[in-house]
C-alpha positions in Angstrom: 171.8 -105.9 -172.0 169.8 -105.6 -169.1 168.6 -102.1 -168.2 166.7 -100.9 -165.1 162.7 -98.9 -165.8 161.5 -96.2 -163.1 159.9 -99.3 -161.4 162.2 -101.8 -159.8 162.2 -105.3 -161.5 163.3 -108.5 -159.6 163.6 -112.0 -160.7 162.7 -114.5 -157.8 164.3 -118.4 -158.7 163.1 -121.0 -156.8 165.1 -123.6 -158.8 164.3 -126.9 -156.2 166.5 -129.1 -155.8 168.9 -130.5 -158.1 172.5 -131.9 -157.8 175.5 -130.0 -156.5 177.3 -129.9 -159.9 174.1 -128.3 -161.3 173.7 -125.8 -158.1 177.2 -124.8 -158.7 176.8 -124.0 -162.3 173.8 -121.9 -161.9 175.8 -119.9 -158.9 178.7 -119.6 -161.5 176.8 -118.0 -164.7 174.1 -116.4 -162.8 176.6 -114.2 -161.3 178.2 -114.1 -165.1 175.1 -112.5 -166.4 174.8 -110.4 -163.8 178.2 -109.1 -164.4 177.4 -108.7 -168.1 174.4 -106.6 -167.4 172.4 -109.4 -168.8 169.6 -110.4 -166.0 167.8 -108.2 -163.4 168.8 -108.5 -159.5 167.7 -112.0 -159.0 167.0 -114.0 -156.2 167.1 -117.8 -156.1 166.3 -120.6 -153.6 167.8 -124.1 -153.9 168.2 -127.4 -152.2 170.0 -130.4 -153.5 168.6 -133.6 -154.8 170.9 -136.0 -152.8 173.6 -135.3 -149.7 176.8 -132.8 -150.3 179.8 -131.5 -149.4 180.5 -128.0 -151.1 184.4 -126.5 -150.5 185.2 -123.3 -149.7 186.8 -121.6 -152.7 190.1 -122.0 -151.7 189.8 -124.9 -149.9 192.0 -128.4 -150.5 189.4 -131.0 -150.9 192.3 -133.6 -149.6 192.0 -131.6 -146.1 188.9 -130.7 -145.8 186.4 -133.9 -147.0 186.9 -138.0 -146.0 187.1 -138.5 -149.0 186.5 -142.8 -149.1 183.6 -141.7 -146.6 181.7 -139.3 -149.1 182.1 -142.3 -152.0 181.0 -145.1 -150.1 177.5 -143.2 -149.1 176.8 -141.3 -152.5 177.7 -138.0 -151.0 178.3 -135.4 -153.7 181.5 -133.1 -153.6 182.1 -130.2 -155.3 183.2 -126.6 -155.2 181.6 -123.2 -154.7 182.6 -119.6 -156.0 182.4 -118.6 -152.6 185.3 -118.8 -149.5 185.1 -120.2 -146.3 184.7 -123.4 -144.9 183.8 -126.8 -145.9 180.1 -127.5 -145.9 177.7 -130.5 -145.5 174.0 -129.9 -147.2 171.2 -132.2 -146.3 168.1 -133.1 -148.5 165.9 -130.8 -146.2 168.6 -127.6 -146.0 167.3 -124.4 -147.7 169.5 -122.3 -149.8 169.5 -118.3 -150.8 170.9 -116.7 -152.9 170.8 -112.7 -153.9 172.7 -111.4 -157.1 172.9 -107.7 -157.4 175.1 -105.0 -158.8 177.8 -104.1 -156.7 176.5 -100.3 -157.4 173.3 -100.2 -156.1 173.0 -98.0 -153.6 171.6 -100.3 -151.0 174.5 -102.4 -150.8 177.3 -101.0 -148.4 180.6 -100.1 -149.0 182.5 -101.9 -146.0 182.4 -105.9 -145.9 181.4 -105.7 -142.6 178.5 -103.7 -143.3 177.5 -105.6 -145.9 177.2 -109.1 -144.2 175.7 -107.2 -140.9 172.9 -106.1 -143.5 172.1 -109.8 -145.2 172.5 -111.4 -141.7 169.7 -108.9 -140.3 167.6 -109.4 -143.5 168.0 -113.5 -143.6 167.1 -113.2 -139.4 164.5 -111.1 -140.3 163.1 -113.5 -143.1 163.4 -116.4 -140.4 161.4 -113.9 -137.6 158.7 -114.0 -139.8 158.4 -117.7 -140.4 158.1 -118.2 -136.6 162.0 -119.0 -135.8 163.5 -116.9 -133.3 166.3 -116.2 -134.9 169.3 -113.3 -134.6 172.1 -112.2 -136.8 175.9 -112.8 -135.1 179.1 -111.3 -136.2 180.9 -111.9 -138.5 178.3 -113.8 -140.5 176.3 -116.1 -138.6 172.4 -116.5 -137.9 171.8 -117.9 -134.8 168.7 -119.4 -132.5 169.9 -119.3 -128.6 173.3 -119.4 -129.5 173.8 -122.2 -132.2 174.0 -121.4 -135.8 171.3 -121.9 -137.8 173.0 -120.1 -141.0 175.9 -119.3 -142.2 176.5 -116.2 -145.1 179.1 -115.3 -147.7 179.6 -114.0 -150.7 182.2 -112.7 -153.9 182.0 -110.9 -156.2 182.6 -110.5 -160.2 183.3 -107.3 -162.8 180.5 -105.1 -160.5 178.4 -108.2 -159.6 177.9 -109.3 -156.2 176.4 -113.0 -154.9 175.7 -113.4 -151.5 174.5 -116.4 -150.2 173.3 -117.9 -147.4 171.9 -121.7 -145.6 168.8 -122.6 -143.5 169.4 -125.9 -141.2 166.0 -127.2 -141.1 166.2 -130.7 -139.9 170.4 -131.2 -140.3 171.9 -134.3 -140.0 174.9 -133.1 -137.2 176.2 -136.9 -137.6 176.0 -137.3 -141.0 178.2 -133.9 -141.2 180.5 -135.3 -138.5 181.5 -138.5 -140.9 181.7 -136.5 -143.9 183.6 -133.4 -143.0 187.8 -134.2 -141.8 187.3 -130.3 -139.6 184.1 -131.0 -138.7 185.3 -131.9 -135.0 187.2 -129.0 -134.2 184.2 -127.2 -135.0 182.2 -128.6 -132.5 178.6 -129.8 -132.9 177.3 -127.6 -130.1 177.6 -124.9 -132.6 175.3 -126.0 -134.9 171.4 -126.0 -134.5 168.0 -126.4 -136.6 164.4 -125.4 -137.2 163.6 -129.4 -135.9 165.6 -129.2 -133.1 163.2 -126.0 -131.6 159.7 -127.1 -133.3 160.3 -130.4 -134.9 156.2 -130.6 -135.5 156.8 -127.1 -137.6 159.5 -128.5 -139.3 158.0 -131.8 -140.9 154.9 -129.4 -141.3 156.9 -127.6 -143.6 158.7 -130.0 -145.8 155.5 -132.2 -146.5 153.6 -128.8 -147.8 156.7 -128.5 -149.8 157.8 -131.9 -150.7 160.0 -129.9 -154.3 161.2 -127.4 -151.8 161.1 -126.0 -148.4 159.8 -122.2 -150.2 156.4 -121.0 -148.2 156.0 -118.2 -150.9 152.8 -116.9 -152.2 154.7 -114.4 -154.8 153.7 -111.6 -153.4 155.3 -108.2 -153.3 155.5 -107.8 -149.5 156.8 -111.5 -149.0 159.4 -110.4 -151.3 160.7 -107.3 -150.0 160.7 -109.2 -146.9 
């Protein structure tokens, strides 16, 4: 197994983007390893290769997805480990991911705390790339009031994922047609990197045409 040295070791994933089914199986025995003591605290960034829908854990697909909708246009659909609600991810929406034992000292005891503390840190992450963004209770990032992020998380034998999304140029519409709740939701809710600094946006996914990662690997980006 897996055992920690005196200095910390971390494994950074920035896995692209590939298809829901294979972003779903990498959330699922990721967090299995983790749980077996197998791989260090790990973080990974995704995207998907073609439009999705991901359920919440719990979630009836029936409900939740327009279904003759999603297969007319391609649109993947699958499940994640993770509850909540239904979800629409673009070609251009960032994923993050952070598995870590549910023992380390840094992460907090109370749910509430915990989300408080990966909101901040995603907001933070966000501050630093220029978007003026704020953590909102219960689990929301948000730029003058919309939501530009949503979090979550479970957990497995010790083993905790928490994940989070980055709208950077979302398709509101496109969600709209896909999603049966998306309507009572209300599309005022909902913002993205474009809508504030479309120029930065397009900036970034051309210097990143395999993914939407500015990351230079180093140790301050990182803790950050």
């Amino acid at each position: 197994g897996y055992t920690d040295d005196l200095m910390e070791t971390w494994r950074l994933l920035d896995t692209g983007a590939l298809s829901a089914a294979e972003n779903m199986a990498l959330d699922e025995i990721l967090l299995e390893l983790k749980a077996e003591g197998r791989i260090p605290h790990t973080l990974r960034f995704l995207q998907f290769s073609r439009p999705s829908v991901l359920v919440g854990h719990h979630q009836s697909v029936e409900e939740e997805v327009r279904l003759d909708y999603c297969w007319e246009k391609g649109i993947e659909i699958n499940r994640r480990l993770t509850g909540g609600g239904a979800l629409y991810w673009g070609r251009q929406e960032l994923g993050w991911e952070m598995y870590i034992s549910k023992t380390d000292p840094r992460i907090p005891g109370r749910i509430e705390d915990l989300y408080r503390k990966m909101g901040e840190a995603g907001a933070q992450g966000l501050r630093h790339l220029g978007v003026r963004a704020h953590f909102r209770p219960r689990n929301d990032i948000e730029v003058q009031g919309r939501k530009i992020s949503g979090t979550g998380g479970t957990d497995l034998s010790g083993a905790i994922l928490f994940q989070g999304t980055v709208l950077v140029d979302f398709d509101i519409d496109e969600m709209l047609r896909a999603l049966e709740t998306a309507k009572k939701q209300g599309t005022c809710r909902f913002t993205a990197i474009s809508t504030h600094d479309r120029d930065w946006a397009q900036t970034l996914i051309e210097k990143h045409p395999e993914g939407l990662l500015p990351f230079d690997g180093s140790e301050q980006q990182l803790r950050e």
